[in-house]
Chimera marker file (.cmm) of the C-alpha trace (Angstrom):
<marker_set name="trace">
<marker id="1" x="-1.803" y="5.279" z="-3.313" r="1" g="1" b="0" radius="0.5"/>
<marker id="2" x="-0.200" y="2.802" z="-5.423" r="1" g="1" b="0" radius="0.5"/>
<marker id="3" x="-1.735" y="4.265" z="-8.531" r="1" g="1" b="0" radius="0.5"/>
<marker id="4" x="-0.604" y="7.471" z="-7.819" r="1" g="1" b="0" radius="0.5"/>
<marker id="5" x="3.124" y="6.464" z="-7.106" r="1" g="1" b="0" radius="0.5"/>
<marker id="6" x="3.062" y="4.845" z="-10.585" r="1" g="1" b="0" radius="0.5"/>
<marker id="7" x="1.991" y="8.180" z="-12.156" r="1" g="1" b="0" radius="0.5"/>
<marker id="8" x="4.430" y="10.149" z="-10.177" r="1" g="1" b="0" radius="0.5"/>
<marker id="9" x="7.688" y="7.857" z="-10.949" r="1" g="1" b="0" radius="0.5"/>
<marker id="10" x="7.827" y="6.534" z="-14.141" r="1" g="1" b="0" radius="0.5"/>
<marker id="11" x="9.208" y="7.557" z="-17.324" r="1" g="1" b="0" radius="0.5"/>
<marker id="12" x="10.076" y="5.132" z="-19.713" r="1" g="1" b="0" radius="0.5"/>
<marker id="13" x="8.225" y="2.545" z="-18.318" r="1" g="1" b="0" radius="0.5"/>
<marker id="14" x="4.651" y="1.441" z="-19.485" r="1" g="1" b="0" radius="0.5"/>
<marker id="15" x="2.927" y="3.650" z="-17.457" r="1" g="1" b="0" radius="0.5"/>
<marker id="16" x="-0.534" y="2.134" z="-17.192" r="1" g="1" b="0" radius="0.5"/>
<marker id="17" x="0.855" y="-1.291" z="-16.735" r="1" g="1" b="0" radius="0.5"/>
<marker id="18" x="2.920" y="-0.153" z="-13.849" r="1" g="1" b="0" radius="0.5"/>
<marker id="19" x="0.160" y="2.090" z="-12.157" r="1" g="1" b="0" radius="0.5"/>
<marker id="20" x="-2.181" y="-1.110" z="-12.222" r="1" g="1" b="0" radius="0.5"/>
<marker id="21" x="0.235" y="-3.306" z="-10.520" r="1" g="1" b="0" radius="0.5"/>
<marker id="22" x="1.285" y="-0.399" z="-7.851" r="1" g="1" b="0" radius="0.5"/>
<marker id="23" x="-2.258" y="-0.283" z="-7.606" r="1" g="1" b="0" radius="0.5"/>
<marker id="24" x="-2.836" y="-4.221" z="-7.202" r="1" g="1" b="0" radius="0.5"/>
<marker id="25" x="0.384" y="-4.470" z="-4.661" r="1" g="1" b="0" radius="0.5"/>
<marker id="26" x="-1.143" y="-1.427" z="-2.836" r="1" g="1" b="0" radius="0.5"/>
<marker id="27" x="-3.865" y="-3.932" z="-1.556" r="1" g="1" b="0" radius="0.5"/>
<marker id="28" x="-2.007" y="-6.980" z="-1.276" r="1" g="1" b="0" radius="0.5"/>
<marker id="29" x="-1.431" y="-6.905" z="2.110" r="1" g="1" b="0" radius="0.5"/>
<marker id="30" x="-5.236" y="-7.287" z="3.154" r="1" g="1" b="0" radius="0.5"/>
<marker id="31" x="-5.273" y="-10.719" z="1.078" r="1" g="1" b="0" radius="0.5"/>
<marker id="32" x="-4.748" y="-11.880" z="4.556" r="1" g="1" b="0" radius="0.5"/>
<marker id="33" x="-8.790" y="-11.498" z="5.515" r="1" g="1" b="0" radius="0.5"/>
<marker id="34" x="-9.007" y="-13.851" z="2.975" r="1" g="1" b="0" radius="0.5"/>
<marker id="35" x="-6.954" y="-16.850" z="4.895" r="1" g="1" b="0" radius="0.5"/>
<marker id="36" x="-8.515" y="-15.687" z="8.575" r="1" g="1" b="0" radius="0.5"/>
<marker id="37" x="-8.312" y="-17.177" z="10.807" r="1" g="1" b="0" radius="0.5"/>
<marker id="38" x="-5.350" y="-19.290" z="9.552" r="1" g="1" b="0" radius="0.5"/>
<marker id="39" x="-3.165" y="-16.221" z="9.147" r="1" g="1" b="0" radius="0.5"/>
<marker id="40" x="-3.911" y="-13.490" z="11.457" r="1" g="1" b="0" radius="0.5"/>
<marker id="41" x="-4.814" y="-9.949" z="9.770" r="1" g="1" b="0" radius="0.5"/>
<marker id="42" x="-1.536" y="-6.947" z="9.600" r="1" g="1" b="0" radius="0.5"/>
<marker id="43" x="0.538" y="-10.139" z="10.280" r="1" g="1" b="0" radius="0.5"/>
<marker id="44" x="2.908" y="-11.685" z="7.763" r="1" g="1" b="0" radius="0.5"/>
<marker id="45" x="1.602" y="-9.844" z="4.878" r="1" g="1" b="0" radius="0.5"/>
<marker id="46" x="1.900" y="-6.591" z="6.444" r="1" g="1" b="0" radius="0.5"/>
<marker id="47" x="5.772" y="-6.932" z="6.972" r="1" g="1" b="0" radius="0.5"/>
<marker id="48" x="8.422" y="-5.582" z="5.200" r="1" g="1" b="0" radius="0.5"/>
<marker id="49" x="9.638" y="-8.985" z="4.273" r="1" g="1" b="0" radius="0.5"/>
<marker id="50" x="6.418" y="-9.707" z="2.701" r="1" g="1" b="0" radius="0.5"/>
<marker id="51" x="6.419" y="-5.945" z="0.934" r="1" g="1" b="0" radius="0.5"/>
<marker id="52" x="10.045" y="-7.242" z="-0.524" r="1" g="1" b="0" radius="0.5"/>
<marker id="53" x="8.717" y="-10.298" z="-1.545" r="1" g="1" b="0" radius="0.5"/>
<marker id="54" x="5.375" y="-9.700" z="-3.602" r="1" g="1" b="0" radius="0.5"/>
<marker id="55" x="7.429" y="-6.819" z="-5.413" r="1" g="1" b="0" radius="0.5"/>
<marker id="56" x="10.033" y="-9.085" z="-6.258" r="1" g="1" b="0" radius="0.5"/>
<marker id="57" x="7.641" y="-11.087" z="-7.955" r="1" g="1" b="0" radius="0.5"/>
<marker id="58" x="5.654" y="-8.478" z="-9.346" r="1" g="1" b="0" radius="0.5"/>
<marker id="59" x="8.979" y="-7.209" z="-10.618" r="1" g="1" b="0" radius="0.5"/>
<marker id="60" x="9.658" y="-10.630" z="-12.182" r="1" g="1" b="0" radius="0.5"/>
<marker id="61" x="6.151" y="-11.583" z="-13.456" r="1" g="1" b="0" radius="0.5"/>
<marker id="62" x="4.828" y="-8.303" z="-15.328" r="1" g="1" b="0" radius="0.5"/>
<marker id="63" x="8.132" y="-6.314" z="-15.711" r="1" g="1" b="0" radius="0.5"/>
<marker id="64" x="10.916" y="-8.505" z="-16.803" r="1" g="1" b="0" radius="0.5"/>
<marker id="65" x="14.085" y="-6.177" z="-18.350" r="1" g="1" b="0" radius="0.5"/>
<marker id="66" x="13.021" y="-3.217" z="-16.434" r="1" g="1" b="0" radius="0.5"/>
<marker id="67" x="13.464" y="-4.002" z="-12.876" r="1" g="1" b="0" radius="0.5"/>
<marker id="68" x="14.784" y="-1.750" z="-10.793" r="1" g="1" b="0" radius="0.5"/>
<marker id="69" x="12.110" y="0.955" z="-11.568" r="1" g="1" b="0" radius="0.5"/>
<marker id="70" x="9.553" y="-1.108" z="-11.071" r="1" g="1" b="0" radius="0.5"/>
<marker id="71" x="10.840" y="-2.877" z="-8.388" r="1" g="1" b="0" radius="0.5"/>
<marker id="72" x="11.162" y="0.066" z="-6.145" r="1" g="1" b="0" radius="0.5"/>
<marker id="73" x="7.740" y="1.028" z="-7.072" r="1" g="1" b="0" radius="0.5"/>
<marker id="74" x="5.868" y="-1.902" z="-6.375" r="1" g="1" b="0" radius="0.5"/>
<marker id="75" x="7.677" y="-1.975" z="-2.585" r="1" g="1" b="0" radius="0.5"/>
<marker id="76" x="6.647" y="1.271" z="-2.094" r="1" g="1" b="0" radius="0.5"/>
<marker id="77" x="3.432" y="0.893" z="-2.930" r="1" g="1" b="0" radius="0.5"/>
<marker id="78" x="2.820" y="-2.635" z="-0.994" r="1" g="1" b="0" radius="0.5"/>
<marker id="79" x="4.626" y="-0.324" z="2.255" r="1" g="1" b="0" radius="0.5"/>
<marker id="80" x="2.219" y="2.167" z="1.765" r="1" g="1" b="0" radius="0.5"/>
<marker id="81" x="-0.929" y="-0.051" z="2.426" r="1" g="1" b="0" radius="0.5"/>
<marker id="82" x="1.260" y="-1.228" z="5.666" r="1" g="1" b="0" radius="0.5"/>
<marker id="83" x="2.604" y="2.275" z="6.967" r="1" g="1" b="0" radius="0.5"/>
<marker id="84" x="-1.172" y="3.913" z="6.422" r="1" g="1" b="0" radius="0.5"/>
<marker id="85" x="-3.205" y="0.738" z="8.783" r="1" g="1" b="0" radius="0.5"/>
<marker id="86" x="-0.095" y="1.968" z="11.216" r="1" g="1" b="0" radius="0.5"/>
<marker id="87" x="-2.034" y="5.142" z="11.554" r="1" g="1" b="0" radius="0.5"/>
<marker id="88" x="-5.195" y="3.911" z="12.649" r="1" g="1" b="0" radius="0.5"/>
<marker id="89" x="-6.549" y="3.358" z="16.314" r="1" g="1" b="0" radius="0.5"/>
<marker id="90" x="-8.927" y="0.106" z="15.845" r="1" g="1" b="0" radius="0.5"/>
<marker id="91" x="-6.325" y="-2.655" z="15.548" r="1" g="1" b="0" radius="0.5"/>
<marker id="92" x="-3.342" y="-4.428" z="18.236" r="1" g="1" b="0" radius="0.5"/>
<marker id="93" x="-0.749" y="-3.079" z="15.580" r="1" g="1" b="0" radius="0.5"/>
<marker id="94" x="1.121" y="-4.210" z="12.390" r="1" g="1" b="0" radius="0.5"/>
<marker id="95" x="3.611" y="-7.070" z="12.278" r="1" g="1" b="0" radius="0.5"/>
<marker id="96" x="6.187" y="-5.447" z="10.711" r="1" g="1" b="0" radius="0.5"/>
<marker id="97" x="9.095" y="-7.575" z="11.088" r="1" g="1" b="0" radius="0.5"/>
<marker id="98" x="6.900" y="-10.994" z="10.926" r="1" g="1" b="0" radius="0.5"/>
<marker id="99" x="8.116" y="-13.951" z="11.058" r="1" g="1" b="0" radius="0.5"/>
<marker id="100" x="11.110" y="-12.801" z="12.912" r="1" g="1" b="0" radius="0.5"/>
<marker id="101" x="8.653" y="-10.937" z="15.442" r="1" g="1" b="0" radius="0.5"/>
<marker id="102" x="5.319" y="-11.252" z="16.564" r="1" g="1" b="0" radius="0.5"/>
<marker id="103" x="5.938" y="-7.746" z="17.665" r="1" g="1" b="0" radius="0.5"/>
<marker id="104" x="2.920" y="-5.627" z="16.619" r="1" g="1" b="0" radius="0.5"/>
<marker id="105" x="3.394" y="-1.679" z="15.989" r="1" g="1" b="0" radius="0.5"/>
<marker id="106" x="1.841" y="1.403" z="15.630" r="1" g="1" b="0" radius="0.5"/>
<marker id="107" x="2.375" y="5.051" z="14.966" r="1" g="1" b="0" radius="0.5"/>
<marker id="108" x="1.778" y="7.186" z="18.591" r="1" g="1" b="0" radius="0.5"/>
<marker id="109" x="-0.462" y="9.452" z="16.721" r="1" g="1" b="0" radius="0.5"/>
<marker id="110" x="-3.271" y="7.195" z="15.242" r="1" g="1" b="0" radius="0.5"/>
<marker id="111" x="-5.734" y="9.786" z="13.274" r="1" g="1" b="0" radius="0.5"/>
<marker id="112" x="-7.448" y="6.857" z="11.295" r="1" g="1" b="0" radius="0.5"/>
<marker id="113" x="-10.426" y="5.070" z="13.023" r="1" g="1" b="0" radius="0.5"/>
<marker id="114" x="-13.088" y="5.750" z="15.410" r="1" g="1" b="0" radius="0.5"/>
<marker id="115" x="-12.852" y="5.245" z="18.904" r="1" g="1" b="0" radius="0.5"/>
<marker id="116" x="-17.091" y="4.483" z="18.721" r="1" g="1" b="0" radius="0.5"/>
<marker id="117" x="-16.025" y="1.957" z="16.125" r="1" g="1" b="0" radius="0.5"/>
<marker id="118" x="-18.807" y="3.640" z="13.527" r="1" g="1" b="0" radius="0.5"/>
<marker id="119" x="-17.865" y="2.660" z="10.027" r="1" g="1" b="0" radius="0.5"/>
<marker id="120" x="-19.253" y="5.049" z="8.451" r="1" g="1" b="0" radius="0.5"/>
<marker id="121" x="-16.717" y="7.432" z="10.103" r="1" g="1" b="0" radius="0.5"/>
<marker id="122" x="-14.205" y="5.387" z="9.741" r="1" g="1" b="0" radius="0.5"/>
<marker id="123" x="-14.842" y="5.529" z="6.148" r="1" g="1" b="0" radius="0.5"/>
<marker id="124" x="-15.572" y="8.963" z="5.408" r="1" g="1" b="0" radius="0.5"/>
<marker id="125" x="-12.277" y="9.671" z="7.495" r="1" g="1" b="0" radius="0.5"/>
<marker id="126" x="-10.256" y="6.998" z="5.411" r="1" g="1" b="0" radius="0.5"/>
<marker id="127" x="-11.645" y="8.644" z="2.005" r="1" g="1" b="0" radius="0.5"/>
<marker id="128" x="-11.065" y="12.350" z="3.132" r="1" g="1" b="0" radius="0.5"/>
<marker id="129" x="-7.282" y="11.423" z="4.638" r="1" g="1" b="0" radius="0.5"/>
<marker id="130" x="-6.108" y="8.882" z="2.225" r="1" g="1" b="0" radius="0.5"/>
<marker id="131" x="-8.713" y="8.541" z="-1.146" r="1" g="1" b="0" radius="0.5"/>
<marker id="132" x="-8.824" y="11.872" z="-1.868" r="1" g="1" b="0" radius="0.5"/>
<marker id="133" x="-5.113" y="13.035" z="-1.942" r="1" g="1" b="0" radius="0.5"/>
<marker id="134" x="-4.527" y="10.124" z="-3.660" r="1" g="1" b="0" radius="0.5"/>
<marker id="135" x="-6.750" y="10.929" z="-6.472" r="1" g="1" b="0" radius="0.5"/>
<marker id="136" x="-5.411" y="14.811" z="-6.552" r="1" g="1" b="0" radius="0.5"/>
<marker id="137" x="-1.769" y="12.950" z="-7.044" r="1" g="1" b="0" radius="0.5"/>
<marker id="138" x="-2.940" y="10.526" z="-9.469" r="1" g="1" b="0" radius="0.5"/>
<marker id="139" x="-5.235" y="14.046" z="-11.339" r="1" g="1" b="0" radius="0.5"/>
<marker id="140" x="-1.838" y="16.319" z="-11.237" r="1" g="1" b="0" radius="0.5"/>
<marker id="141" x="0.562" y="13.850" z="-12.088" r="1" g="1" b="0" radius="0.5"/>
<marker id="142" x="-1.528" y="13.047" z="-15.552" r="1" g="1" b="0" radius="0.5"/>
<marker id="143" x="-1.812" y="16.651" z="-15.660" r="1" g="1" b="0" radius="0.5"/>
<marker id="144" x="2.150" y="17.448" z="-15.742" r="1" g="1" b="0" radius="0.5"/>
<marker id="145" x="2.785" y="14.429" z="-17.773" r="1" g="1" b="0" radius="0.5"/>
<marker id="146" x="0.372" y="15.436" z="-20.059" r="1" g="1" b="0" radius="0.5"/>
<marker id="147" x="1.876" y="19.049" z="-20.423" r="1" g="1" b="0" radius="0.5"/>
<marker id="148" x="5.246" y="17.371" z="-21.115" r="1" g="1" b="0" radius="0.5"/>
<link id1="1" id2="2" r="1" g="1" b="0" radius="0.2"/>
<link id1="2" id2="3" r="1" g="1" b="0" radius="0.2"/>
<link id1="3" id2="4" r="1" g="1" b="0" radius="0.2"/>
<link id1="4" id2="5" r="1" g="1" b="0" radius="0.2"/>
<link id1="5" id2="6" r="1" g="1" b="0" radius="0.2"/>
<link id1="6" id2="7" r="1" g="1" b="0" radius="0.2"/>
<link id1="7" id2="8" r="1" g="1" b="0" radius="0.2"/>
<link id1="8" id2="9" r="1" g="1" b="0" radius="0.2"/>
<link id1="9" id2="10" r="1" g="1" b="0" radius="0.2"/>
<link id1="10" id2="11" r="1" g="1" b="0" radius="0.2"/>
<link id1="11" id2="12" r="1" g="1" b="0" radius="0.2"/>
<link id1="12" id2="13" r="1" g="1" b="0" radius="0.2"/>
<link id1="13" id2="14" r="1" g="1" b="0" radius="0.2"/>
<link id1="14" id2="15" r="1" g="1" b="0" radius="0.2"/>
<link id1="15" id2="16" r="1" g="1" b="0" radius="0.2"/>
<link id1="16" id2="17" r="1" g="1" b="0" radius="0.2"/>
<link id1="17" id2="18" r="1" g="1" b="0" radius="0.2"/>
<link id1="18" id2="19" r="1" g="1" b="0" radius="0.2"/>
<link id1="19" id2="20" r="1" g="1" b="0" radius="0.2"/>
<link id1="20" id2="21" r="1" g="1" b="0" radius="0.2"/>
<link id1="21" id2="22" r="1" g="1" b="0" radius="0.2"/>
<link id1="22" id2="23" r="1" g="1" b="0" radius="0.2"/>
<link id1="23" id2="24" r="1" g="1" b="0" radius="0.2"/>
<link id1="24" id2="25" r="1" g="1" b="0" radius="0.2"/>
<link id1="25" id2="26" r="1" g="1" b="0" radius="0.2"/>
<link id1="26" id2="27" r="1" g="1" b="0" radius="0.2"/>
<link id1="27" id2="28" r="1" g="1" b="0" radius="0.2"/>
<link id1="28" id2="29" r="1" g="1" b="0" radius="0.2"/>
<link id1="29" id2="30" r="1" g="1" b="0" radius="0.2"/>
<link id1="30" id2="31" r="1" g="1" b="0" radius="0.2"/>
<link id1="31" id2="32" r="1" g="1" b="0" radius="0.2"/>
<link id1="32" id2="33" r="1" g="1" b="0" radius="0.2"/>
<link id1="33" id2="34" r="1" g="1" b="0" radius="0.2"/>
<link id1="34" id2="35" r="1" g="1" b="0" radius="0.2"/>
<link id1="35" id2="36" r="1" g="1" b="0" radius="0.2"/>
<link id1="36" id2="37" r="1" g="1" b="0" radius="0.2"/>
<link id1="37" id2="38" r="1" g="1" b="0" radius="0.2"/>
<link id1="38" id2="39" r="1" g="1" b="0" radius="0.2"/>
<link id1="39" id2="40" r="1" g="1" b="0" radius="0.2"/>
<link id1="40" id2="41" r="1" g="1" b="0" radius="0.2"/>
<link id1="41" id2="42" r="1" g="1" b="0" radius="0.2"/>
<link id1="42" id2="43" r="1" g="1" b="0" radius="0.2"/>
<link id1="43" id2="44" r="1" g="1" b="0" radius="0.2"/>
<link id1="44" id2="45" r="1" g="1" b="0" radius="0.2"/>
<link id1="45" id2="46" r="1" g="1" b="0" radius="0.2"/>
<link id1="46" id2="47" r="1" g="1" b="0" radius="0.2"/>
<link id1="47" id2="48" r="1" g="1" b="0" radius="0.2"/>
<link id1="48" id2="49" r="1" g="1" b="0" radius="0.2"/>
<link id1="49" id2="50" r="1" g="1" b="0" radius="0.2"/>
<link id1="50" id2="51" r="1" g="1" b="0" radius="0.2"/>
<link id1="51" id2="52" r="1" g="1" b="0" radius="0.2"/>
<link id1="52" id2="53" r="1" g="1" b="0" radius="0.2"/>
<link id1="53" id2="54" r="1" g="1" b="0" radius="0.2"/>
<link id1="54" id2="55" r="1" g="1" b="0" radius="0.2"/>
<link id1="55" id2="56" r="1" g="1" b="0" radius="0.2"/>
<link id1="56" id2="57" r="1" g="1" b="0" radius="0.2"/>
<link id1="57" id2="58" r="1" g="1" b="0" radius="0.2"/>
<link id1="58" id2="59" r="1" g="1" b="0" radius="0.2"/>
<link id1="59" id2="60" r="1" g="1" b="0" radius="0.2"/>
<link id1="60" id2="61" r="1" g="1" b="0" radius="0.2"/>
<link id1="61" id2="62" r="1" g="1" b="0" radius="0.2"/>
<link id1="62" id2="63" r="1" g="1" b="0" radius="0.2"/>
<link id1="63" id2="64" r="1" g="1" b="0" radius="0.2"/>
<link id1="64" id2="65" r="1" g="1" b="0" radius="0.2"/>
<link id1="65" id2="66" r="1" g="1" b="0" radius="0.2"/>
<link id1="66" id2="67" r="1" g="1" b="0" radius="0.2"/>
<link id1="67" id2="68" r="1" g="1" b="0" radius="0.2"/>
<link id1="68" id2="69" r="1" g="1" b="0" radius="0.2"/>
<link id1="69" id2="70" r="1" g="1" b="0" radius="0.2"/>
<link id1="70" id2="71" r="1" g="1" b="0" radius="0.2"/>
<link id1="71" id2="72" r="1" g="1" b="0" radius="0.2"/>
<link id1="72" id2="73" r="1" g="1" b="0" radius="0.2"/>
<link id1="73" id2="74" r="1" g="1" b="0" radius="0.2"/>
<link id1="74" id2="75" r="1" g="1" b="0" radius="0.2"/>
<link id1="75" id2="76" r="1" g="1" b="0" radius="0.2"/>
<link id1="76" id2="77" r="1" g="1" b="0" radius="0.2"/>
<link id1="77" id2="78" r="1" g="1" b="0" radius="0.2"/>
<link id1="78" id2="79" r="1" g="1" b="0" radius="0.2"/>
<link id1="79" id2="80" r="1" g="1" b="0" radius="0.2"/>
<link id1="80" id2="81" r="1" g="1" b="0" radius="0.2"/>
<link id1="81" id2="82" r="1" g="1" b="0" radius="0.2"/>
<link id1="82" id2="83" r="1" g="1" b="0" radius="0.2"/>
<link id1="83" id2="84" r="1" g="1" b="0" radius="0.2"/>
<link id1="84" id2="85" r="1" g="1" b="0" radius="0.2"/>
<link id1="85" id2="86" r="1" g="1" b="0" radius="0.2"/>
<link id1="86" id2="87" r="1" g="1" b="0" radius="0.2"/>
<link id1="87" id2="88" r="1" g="1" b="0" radius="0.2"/>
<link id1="88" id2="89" r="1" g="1" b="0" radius="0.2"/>
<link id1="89" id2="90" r="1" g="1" b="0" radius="0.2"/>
<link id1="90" id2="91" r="1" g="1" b="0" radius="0.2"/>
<link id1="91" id2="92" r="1" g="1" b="0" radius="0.2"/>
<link id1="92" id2="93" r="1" g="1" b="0" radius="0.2"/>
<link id1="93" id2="94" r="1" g="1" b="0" radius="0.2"/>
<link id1="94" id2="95" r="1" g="1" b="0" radius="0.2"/>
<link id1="95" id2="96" r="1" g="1" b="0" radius="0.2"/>
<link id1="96" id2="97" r="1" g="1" b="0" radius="0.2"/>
<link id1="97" id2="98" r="1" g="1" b="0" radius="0.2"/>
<link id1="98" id2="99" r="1" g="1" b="0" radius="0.2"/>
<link id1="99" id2="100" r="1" g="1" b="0" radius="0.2"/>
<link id1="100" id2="101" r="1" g="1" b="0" radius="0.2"/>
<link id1="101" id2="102" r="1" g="1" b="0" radius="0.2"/>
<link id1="102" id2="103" r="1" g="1" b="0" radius="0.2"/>
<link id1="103" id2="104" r="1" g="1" b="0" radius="0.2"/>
<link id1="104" id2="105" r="1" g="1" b="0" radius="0.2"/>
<link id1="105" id2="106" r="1" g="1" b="0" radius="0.2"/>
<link id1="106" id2="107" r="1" g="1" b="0" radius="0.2"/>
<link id1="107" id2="108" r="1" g="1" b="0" radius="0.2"/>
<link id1="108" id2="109" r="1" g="1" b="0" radius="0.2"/>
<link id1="109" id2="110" r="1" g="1" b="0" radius="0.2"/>
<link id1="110" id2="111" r="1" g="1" b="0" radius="0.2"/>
<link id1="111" id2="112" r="1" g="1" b="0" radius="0.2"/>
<link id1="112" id2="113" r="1" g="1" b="0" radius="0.2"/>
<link id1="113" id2="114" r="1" g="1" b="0" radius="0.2"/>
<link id1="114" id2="115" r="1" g="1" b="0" radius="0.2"/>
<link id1="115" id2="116" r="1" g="1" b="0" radius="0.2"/>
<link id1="116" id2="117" r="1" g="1" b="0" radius="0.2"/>
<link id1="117" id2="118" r="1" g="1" b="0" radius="0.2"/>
<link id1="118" id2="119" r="1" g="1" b="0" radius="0.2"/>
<link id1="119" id2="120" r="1" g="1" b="0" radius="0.2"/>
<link id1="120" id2="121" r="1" g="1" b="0" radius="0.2"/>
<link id1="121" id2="122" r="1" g="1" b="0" radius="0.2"/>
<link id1="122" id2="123" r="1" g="1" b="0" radius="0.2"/>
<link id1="123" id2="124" r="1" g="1" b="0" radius="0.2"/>
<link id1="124" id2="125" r="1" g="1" b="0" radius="0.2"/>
<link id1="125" id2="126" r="1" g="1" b="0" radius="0.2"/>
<link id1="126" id2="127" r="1" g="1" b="0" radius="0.2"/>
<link id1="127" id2="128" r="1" g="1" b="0" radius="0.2"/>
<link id1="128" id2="129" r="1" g="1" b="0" radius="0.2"/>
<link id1="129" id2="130" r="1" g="1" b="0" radius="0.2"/>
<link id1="130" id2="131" r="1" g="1" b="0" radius="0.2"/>
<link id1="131" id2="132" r="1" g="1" b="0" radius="0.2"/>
<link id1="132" id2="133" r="1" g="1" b="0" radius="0.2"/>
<link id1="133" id2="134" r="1" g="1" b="0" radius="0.2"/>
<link id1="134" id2="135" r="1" g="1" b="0" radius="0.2"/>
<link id1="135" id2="136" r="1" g="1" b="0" radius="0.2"/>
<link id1="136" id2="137" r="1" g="1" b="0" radius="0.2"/>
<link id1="137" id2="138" r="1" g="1" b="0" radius="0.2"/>
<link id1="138" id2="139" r="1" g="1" b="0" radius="0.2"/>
<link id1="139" id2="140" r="1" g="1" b="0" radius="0.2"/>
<link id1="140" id2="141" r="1" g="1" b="0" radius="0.2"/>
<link id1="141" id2="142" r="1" g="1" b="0" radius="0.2"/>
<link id1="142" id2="143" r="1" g="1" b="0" radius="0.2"/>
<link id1="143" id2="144" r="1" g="1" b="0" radius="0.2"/>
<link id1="144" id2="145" r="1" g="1" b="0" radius="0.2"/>
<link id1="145" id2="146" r="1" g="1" b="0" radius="0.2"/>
<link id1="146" id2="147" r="1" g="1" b="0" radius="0.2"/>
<link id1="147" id2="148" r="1" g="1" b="0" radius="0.2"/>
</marker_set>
């Protein structure tokens, strides 16, 4: 998703560079698997604070002197990884307010996940609902830049 919100937005901007690191921030939030079970997974880096964060540095590390752009990209893109694990059924919820709230929170209609817990559904599902349209984005907007 974060690749595809690069292609779709910019302009001026280095477009690869800034697809890549929409891209990158896209999966930043699951870098929490990687500290279990020290930091438990959708917490903290699932929040919005976190989201505002790690694009703020993003923004500051690879796109000095064109900010705002890329700012708002990046935050989208780290949001996106957060709002689409809200749609799924096989976790307690995102922690989207962390650390103010150890609230968790999901979407009432959860069409991600299986309630067998196969992976292989789980997968195919995530790659038909999320992969795909992601890719037809990413295809169309190269497309229509490409035409300009």
């Amino acid at each position: 998703m974060g690749y595809a919100l690069g292609v779709w937005t910019q302009r001026g901007l280095p477009v690869r560079r800034v697809c890549i690191a929409a891209a990158a921030c896209a999966a930043l939030p699951d870098i929490d698997v990687l500290a279990s079970p020290l930091i438990a997974h959708r917490g903290i880096t699932h929040s919005l604070l976190f989201a505002f964060t790690a694009a703020v540095l993003a923004t500051v590390v690879f796109f000095r002197g064109q900010g705002r752009t890329s700012f708002v990209v990046l935050c989208v893109a780290v949001l996106s990884h957060s709002v689409l694990d809200a749609f799924s059924s096989y976790s307690v919820g995102l922690a989207f307010f962390a650390p103010f709230s150890d609230e968790r929170y999901r979407f009432v209609w959860t069409p991600l996940g299986d309630p067998a817990g196969r992976l292989s559904y789980q997968l195919l599902q995530e790659a038909l609902v999320v992969l795909l349209p992601a890719l037809l984005a990413i295809g169309l907007g190269l497309r229509l830049r490409g035409a300009r």
